[in-house]
N, CA, C and O atoms as CSV, one atom per row, in Angstrom:
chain,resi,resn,atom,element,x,y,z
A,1,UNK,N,N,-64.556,8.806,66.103
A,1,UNK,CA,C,-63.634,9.686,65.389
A,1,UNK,C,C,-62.197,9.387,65.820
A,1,UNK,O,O,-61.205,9.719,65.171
A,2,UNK,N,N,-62.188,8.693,67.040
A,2,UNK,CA,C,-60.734,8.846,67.471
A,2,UNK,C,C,-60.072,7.538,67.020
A,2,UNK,O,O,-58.843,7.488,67.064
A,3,UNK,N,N,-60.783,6.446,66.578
A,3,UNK,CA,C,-60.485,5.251,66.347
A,3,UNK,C,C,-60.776,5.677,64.494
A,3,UNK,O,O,-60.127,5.139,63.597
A,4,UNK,N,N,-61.482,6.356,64.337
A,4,UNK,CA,C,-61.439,6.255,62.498
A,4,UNK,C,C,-60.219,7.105,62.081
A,4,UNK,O,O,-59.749,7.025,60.946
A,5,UNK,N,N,-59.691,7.967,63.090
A,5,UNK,CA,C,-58.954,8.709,62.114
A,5,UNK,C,C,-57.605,8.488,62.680
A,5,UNK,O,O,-56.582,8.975,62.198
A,6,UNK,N,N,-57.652,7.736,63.719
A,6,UNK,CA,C,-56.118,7.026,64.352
A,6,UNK,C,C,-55.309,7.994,65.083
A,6,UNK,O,O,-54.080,8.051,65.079
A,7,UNK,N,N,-56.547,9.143,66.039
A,7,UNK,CA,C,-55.897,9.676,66.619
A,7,UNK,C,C,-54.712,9.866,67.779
A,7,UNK,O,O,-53.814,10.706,67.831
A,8,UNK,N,N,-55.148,8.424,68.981
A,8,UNK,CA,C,-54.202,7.902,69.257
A,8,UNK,C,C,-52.700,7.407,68.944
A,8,UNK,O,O,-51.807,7.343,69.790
A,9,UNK,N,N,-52.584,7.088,67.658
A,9,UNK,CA,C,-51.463,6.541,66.779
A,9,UNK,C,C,-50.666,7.783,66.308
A,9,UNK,O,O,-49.455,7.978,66.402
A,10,UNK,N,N,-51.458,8.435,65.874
A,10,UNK,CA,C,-50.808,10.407,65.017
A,10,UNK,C,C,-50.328,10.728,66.774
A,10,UNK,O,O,-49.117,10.613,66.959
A,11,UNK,N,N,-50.901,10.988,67.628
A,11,UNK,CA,C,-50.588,11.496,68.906
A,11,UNK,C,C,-49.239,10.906,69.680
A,11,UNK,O,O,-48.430,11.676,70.198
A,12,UNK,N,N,-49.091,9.577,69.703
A,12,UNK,CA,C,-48.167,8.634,70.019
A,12,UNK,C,C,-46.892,9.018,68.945
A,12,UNK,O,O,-45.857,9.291,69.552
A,13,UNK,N,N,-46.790,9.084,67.501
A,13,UNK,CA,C,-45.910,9.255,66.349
A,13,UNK,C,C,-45.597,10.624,66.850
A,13,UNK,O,O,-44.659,10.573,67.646
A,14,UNK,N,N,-45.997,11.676,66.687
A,14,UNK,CA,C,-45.930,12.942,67.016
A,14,UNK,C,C,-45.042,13.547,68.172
A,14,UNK,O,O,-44.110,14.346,68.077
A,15,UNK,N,N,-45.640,12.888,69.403
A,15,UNK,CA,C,-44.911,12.747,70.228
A,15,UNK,C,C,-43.877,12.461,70.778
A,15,UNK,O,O,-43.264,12.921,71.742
A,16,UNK,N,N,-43.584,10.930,69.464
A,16,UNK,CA,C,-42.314,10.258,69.709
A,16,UNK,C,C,-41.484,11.474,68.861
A,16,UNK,O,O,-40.665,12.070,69.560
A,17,UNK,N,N,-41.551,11.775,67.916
A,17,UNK,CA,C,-40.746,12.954,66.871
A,17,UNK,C,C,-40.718,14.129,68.016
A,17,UNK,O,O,-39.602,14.638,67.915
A,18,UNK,N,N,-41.525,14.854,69.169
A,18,UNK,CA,C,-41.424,15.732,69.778
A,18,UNK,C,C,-40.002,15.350,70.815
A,18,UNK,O,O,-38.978,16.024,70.926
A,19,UNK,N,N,-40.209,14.560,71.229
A,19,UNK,CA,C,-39.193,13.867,72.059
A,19,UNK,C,C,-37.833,13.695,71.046
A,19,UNK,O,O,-37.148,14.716,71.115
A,20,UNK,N,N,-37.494,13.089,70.498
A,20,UNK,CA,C,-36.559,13.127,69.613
A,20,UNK,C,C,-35.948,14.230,69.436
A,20,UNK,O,O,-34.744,14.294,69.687
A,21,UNK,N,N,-36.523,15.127,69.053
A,21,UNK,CA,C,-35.941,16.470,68.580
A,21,UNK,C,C,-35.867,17.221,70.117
A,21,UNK,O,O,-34.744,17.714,70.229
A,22,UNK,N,N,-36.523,17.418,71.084
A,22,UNK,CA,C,-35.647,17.544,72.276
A,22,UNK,C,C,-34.565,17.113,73.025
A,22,UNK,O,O,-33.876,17.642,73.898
A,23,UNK,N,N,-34.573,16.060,72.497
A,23,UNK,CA,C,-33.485,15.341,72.962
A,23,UNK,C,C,-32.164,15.883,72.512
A,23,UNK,O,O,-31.144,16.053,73.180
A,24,UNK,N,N,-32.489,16.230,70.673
A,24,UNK,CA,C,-31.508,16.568,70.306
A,24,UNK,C,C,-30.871,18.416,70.696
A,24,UNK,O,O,-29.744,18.911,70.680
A,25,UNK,N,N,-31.968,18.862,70.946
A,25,UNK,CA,C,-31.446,20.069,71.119
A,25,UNK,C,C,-31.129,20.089,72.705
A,25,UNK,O,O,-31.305,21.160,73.288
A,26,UNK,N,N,-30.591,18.768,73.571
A,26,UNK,CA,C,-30.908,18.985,74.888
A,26,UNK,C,C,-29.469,18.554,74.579
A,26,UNK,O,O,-28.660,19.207,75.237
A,27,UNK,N,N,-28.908,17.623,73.749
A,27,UNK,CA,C,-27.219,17.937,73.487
A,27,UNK,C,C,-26.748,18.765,72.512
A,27,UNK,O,O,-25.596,18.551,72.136
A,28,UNK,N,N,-27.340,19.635,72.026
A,28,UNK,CA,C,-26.913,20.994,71.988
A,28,UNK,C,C,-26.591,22.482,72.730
A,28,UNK,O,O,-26.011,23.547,72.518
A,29,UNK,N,N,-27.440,21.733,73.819
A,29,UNK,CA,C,-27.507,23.506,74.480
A,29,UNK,C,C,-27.763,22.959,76.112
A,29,UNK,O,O,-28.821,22.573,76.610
A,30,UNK,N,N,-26.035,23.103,76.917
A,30,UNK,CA,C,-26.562,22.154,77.876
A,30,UNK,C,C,-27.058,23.088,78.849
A,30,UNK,O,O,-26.583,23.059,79.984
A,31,UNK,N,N,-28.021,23.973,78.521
A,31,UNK,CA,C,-29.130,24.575,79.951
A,31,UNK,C,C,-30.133,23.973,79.753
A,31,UNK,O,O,-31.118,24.355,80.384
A,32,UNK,N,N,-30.303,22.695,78.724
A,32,UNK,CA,C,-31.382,21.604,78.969
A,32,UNK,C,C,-30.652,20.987,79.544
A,32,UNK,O,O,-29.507,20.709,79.187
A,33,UNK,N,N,-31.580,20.439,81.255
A,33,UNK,CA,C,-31.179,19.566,82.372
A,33,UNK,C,C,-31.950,18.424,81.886
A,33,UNK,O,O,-31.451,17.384,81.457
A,34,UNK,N,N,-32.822,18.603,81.951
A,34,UNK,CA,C,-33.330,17.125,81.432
A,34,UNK,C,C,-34.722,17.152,80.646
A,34,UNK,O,O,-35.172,18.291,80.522
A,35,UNK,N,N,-35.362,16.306,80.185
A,35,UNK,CA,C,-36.198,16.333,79.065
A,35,UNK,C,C,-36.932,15.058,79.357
A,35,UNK,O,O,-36.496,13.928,79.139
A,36,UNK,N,N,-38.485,15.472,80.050
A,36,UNK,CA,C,-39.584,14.275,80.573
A,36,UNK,C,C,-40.660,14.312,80.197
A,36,UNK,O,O,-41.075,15.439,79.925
A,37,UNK,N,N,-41.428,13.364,80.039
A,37,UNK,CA,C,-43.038,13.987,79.920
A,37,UNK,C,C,-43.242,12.116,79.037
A,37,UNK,O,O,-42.515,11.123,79.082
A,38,UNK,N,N,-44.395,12.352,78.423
A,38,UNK,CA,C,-45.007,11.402,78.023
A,38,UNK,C,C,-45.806,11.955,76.605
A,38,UNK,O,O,-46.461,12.996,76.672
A,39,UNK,N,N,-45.714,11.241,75.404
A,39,UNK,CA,C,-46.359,11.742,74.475
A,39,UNK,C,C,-46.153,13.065,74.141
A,39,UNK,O,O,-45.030,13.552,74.015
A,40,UNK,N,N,-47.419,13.800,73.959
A,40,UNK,CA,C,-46.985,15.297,73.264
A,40,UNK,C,C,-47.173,16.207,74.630
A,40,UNK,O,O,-47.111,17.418,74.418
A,41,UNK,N,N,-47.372,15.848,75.857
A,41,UNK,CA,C,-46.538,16.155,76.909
A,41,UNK,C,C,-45.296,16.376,77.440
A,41,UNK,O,O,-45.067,15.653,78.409
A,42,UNK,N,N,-44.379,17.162,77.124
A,42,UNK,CA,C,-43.315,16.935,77.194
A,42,UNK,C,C,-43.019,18.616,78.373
A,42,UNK,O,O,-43.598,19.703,78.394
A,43,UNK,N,N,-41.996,18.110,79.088
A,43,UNK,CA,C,-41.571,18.979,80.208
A,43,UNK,C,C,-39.770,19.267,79.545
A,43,UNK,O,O,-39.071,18.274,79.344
A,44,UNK,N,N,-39.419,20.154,79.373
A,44,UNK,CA,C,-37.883,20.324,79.409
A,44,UNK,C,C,-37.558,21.538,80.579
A,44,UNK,O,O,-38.076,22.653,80.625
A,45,UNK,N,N,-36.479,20.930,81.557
A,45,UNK,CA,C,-35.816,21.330,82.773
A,45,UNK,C,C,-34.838,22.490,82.052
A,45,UNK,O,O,-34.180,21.960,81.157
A,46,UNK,N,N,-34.590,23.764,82.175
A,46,UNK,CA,C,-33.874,24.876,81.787
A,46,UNK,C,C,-32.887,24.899,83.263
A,46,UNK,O,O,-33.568,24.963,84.287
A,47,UNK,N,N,-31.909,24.870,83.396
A,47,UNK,CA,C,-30.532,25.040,84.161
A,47,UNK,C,C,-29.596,26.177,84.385
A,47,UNK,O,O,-28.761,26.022,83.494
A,48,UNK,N,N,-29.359,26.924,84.872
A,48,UNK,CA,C,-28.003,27.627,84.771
A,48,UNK,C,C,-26.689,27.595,85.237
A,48,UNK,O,O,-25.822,28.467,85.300
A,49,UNK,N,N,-26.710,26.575,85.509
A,49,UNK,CA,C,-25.365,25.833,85.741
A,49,UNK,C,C,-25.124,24.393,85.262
A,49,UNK,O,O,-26.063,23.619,85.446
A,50,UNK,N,N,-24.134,23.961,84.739
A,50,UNK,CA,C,-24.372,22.488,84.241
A,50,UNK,C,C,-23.814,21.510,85.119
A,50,UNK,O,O,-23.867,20.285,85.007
A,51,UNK,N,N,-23.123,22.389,86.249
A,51,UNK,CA,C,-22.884,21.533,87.764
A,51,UNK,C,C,-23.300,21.235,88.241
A,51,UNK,O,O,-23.486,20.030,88.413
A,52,UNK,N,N,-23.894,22.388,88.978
A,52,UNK,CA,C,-25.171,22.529,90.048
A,52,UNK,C,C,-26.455,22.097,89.566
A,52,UNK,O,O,-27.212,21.707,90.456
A,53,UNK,N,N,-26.937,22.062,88.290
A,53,UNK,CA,C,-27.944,21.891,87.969
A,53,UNK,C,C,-28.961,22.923,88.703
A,53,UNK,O,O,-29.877,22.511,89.414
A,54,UNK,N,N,-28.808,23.790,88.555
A,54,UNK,CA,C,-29.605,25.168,89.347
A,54,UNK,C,C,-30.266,25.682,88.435
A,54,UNK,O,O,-29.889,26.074,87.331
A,55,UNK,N,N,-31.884,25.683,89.181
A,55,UNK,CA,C,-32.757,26.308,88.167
A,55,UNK,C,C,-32.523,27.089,87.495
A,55,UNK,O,O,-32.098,28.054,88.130
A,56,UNK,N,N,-32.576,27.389,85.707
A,56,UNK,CA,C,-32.483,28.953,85.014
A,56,UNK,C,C,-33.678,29.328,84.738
A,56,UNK,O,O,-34.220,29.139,83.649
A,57,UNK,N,N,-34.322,30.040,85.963
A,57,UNK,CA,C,-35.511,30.598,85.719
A,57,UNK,C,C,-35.778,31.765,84.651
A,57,UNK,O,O,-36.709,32.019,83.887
A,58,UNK,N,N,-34.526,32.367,84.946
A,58,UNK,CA,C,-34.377,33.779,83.779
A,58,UNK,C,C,-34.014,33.648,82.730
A,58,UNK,O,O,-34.270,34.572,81.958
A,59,UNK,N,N,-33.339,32.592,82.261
A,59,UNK,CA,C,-32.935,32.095,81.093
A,59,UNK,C,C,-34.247,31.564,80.283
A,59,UNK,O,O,-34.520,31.885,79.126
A,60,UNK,N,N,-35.038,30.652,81.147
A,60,UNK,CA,C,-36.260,29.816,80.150
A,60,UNK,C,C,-36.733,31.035,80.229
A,60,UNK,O,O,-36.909,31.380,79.060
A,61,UNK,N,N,-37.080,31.997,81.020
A,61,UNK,CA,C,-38.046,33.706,80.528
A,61,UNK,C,C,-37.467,33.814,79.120
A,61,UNK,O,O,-38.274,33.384,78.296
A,62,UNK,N,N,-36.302,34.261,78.567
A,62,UNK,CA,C,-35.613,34.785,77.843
A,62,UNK,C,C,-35.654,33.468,76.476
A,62,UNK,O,O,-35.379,33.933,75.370
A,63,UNK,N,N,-35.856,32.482,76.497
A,63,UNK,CA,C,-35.963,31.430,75.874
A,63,UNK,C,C,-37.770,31.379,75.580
A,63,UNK,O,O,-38.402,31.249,74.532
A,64,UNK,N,N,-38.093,31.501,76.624
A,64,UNK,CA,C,-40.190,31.268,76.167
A,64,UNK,C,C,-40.002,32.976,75.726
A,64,UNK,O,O,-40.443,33.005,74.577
A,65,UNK,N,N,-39.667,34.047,76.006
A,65,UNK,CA,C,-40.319,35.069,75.313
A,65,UNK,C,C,-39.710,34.929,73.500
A,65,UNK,O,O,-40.422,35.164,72.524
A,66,UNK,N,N,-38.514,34.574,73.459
A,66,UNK,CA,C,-37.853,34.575,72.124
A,66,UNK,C,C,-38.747,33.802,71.405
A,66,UNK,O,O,-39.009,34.027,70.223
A,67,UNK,N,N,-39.392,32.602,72.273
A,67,UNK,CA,C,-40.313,31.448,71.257
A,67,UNK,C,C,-41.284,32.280,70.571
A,67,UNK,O,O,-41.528,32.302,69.365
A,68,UNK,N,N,-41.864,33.039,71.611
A,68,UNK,CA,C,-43.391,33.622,71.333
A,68,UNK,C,C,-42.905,34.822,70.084
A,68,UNK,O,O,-43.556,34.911,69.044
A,69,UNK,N,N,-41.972,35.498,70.291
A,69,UNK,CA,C,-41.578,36.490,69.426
A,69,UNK,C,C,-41.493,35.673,68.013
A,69,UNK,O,O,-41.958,36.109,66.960
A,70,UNK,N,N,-40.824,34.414,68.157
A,70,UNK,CA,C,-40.733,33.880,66.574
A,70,UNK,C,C,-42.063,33.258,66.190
A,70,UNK,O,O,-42.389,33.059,65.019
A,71,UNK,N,N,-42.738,32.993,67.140
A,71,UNK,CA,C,-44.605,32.390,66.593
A,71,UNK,C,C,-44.400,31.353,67.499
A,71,UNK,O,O,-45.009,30.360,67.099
A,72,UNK,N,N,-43.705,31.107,68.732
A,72,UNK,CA,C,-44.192,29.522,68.909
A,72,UNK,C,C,-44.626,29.900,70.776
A,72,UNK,O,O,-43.945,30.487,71.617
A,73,UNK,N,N,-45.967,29.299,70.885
A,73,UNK,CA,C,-46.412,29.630,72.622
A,73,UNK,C,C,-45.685,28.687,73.384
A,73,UNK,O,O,-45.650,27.478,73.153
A,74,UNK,N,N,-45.248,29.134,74.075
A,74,UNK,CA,C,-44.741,28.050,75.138
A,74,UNK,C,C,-44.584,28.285,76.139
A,74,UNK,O,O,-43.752,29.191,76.088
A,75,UNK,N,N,-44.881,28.047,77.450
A,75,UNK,CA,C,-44.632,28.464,78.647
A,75,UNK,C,C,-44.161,28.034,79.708
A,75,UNK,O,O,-44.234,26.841,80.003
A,76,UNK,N,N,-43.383,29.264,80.748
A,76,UNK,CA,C,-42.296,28.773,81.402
A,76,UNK,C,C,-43.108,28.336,82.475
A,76,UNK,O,O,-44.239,28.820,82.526
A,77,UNK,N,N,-42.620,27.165,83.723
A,77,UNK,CA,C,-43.176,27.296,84.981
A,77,UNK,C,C,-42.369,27.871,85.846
A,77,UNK,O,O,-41.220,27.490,85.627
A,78,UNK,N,N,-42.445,28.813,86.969
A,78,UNK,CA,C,-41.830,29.282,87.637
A,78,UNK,C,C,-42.632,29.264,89.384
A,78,UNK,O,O,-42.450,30.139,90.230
A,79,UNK,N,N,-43.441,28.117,89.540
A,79,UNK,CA,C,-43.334,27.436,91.056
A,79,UNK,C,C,-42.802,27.728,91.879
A,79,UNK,O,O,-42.071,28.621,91.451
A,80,UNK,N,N,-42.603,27.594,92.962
A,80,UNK,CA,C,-41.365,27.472,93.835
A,80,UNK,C,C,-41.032,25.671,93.576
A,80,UNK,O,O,-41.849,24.860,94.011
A,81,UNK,N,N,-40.034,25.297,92.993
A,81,UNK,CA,C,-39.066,23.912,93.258
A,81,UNK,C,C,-39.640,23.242,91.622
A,81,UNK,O,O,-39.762,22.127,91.115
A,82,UNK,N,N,-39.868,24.612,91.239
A,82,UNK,CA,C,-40.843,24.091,89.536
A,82,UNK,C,C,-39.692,24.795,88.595
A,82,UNK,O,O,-39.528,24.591,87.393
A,83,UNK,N,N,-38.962,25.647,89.414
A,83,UNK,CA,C,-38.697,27.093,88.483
A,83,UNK,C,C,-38.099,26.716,86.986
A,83,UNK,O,O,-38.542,25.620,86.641
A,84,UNK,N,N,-37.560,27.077,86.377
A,84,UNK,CA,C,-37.404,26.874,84.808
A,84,UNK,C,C,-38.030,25.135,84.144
A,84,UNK,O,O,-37.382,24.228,83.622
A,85,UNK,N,N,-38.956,25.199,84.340
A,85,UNK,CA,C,-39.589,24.355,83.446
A,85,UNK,C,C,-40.131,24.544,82.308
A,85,UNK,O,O,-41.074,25.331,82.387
A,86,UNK,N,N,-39.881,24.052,81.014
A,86,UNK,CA,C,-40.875,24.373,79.790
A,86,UNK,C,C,-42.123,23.239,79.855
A,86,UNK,O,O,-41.954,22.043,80.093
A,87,UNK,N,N,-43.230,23.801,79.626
A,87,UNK,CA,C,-44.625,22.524,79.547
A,87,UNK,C,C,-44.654,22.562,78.095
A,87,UNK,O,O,-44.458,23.685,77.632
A,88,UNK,N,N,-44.779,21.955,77.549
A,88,UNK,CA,C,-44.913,21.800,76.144
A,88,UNK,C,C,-46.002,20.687,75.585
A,88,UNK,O,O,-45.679,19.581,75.153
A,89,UNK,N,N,-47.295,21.169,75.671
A,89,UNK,CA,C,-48.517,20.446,75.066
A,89,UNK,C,C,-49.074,20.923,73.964
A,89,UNK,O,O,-50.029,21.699,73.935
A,90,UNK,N,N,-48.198,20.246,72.569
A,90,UNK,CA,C,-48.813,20.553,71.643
A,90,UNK,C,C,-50.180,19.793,71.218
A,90,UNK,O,O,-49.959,18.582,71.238
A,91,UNK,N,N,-51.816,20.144,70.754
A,91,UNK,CA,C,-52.932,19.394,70.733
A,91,UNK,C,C,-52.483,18.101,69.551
A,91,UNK,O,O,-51.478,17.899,68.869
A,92,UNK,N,N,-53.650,17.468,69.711
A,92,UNK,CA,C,-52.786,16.256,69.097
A,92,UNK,C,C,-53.291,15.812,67.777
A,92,UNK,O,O,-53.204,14.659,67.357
A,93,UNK,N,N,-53.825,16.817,67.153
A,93,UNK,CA,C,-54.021,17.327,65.617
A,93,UNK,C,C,-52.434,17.829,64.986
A,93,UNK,O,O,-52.047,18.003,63.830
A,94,UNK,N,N,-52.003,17.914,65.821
A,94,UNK,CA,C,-50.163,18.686,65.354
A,94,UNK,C,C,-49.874,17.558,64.491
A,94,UNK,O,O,-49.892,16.327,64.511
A,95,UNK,N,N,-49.555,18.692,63.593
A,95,UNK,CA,C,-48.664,17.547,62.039
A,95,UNK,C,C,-47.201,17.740,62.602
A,95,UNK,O,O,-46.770,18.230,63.646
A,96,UNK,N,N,-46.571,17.125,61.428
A,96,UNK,CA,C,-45.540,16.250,61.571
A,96,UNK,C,C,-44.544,17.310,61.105
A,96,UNK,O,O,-43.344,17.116,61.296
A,97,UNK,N,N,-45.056,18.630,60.390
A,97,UNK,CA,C,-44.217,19.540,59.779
A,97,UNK,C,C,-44.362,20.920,60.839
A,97,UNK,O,O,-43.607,21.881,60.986
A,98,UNK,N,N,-45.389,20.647,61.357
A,98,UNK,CA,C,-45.461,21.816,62.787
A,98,UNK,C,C,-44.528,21.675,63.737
A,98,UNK,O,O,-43.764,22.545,64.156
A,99,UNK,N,N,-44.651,20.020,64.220
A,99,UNK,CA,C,-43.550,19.808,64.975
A,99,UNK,C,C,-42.170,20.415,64.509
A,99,UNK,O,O,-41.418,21.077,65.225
A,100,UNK,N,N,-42.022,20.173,63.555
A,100,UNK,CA,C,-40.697,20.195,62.687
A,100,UNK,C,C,-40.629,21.538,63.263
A,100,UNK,O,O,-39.928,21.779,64.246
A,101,UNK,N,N,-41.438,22.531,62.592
A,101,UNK,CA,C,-41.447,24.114,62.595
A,101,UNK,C,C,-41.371,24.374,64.090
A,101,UNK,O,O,-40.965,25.518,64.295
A,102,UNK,N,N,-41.625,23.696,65.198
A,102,UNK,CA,C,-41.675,24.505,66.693
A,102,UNK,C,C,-40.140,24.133,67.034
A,102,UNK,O,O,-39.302,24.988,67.322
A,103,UNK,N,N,-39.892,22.813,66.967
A,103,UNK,CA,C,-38.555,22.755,67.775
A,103,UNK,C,C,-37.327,23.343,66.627
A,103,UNK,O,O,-36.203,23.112,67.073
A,104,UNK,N,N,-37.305,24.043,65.264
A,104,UNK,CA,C,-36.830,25.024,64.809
A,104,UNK,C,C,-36.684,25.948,65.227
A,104,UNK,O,O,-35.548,26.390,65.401
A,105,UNK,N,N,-38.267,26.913,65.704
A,105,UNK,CA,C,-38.303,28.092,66.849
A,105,UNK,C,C,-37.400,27.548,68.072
A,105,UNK,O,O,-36.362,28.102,68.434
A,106,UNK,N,N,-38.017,26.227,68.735
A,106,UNK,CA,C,-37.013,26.408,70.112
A,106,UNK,C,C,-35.259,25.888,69.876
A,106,UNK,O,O,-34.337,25.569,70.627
A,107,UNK,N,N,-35.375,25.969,68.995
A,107,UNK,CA,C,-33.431,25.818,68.403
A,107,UNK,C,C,-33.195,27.200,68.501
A,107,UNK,O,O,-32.509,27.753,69.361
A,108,UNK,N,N,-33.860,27.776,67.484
A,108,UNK,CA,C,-33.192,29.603,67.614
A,108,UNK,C,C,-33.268,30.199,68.770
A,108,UNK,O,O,-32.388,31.018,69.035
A,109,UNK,N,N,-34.428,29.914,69.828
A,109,UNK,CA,C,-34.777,30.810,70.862
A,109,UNK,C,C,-33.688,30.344,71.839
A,109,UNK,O,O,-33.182,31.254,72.497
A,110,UNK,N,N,-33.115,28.795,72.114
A,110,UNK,CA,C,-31.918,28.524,72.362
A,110,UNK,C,C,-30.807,29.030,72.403
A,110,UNK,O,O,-30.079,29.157,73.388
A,111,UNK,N,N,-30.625,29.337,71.352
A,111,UNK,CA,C,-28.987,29.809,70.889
A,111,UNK,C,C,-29.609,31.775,70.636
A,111,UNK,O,O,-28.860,32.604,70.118
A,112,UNK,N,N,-30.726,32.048,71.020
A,112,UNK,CA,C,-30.710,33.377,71.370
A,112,UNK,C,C,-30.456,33.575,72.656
A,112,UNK,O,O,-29.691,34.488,72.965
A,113,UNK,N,N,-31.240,32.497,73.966
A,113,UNK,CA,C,-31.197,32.783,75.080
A,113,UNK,C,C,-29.545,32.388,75.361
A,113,UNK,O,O,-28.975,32.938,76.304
A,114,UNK,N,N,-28.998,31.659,74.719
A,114,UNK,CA,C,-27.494,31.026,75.515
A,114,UNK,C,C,-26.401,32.605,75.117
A,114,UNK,O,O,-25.446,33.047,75.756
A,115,UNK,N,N,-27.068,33.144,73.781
A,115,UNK,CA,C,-26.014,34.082,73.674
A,115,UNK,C,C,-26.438,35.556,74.540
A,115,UNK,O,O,-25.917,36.612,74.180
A,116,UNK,N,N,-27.147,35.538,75.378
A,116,UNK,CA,C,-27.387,36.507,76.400
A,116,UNK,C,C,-26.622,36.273,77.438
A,116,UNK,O,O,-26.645,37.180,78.271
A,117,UNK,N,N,-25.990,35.428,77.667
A,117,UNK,CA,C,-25.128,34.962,78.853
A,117,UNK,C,C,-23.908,35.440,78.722
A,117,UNK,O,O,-23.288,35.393,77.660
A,118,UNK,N,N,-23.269,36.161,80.270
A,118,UNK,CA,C,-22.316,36.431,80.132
A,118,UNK,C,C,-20.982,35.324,80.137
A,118,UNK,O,O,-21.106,34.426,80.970
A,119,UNK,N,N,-19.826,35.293,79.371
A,119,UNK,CA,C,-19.132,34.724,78.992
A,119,UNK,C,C,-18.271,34.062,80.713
A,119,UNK,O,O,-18.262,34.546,81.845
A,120,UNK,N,N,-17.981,33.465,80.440
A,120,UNK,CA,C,-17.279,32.090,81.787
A,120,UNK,C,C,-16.050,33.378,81.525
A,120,UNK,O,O,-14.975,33.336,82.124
């Protein structure tokens, strides 16, 4: 099944489009520190400082609850030396218009969590 229906290949494409579109919203909204992972694995680093690069643990809260409120699961890690991490494993049946539709949710939940911040 995984070779007839080219699941590997949809998973790899998918992935590459998941990445892409983080990327792009990671120069939009700089409390993305950085943006890693592999395939439809993808990790994005949440920041609250764009100096310091200092974990925004409360910010990705405020960013993963906004996701879930608009329909999209996502969850924060909050470790000790993990703290604002997003894990982002979408299964690898994800179409190409889901993708589309999640990193939409994490655009808005973005620019919901950045406008909770108090002003510099």
């Amino acid at each position: 099944i995984v070779e007839r229906d080219g699941i590997c290949q949809r998973a790899s494409d998918r992935g590459a489009q998941l990445r892409e579109g983080l990327l792009k919203l990671q120069k939009k909204y700089w409390c993305i520190g950085d943006v890693r992972g592999r395939g439809l694995l993808q990790g994005v680093e949440i920041i609250s400082d764009p100096k310091t690069k200092a974990p925004g643990s409360d910010l990705g809260q405020k960013v993963s609850d906004k996701a879930m409120e608009l329909g999209l699961s996502c969850n924060i890690v909050n470790l000790p030396g993990m703290g604002g991490v997003f894990r982002l494993a979408p299964p690898v049946t994800v179409t190409a218009e889901e993708i589309s539709e999640g990193l939409q949710i994490l655009d808005e939940a973005f620019a919901y969590g950045m406008s909770t911040l108090p002003l510099p």
